[in-house]
N, C-alpha and C positions, 0 to 999 in steps of 0.2 A: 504494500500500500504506500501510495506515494505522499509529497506532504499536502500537497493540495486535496488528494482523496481525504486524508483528514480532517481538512478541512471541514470537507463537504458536508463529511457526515457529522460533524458536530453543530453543525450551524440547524436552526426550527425552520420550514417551509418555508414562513413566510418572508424570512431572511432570503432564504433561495429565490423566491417571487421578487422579491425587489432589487435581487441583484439583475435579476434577468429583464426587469424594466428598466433600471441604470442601463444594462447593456444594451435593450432596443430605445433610448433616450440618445444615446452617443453615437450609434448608429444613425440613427435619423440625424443627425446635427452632421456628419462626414457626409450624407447623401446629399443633405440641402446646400453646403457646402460647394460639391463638387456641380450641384444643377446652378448654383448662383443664385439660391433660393436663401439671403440673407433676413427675410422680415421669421420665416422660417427659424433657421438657425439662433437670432436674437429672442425667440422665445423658449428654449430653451437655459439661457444662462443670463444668471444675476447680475444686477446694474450695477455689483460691485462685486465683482468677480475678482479674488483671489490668485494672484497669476505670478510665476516663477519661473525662468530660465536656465537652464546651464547648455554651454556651447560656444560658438563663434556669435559674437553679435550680429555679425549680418545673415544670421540662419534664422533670424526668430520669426519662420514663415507663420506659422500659424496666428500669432496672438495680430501680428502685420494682417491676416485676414479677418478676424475678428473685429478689427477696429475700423477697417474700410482703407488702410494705407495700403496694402496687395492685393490682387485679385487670385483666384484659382488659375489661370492662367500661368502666376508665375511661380508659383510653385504646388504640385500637385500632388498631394496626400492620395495614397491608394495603402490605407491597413493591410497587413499580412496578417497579423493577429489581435485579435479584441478576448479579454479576459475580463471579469468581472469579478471583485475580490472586495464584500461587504458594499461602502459607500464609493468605493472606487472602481472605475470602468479603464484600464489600462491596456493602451493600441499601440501595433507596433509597427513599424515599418521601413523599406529599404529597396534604394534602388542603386544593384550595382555593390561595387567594391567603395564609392566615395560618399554616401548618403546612408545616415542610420538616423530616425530619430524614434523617439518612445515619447507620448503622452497619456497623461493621469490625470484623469478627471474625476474629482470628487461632487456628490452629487448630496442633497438634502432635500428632503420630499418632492425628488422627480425635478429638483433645479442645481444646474452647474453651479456649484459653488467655489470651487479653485479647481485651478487648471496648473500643470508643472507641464512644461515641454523641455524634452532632453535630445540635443542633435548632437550627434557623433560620438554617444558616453552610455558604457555599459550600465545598466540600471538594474539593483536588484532590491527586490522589495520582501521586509521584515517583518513579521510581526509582534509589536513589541506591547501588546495590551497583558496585561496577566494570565486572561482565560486563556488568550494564544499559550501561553506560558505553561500555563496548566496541561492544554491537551499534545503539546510535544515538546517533549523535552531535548530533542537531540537538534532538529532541523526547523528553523523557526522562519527558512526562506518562502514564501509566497509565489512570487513570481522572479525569476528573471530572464535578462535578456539572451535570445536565441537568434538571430538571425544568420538565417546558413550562408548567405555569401561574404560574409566578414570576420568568420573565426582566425583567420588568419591574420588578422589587424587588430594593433594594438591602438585600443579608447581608452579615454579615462572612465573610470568608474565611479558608480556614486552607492550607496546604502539608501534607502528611502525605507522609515520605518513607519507603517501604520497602525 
């Protein structure tokens, strides 16, 4: 059993329902996204939206779409993977040997409430609440970063503990 199978089965239904709404909430916000559907996307996330970077400053494609200063045009998110872990909804993506980014979105009753976007930095996620503590004692990783065309390259890495 793996550490995320642990997870799983520790967490009540309804926990599992709202992670899978988190994760069809983040989904639709990358779809309207890529349609250019921003009255869309703006209702999904708060008018004081939480937001965090690590990378090259001139990477910070997304939050630059979010606020109206780039368009999808210029840079274009296509998720490989979407995870959902409690209040956060965590997408990953990569194009090629020179493009990694990972975003975290945190979410409170079905509204983005902080967003972390990570370009070019391996990202592995903790869990540092007690119960996590409680129900494994060995491996307390969550998620991290997999992307198969870049094992070969060396990122900097971060801890992100939830």
């Amino acid at each position: 059993m793996s550490a995320n199978d642990a997870v799983v089965l520790a967490m009540p239904v309804s926990d599992l329902n709202a992670e899978m709404q988190n994760k069809a909430i983040v989904d639709a916000l990358y779809k309207g996204l890529s349609n250019g559907e921003m009255a869309t996307v703006a209702k999904f996330i708060a008018s004081d939206l939480e937001w965090w970077f690590h990378g090259p400053p001139k990477c910070q494609h997304m939050m630059r779409m979010l606020t109206g200063d780039s368009s999808q045009t210029q840079f274009r998110f296509e998720p490989r993977n979407i995870e959902a872990i409690g209040d956060c909804v965590i997408i990953e993506g990569w194009e090629g040997a020179q493009v990694y980014w990972v975003h975290v979105w945190t979410l409170k009753d079905g509204v983005i409430t902080q967003f972390r976007e990570y370009f070019n930095t391996w990202l592995t996620v903790t869990d540092t609440s007690p119960q996590g503590w409680k129900i494994r004692h060995e491996n307390h990783t969550l998620w991290q970063s997999h992307p198969r065309d870049l094992f070969n390259r060396s990122l900097p890495g971060l801890v992100l503990g939830i």
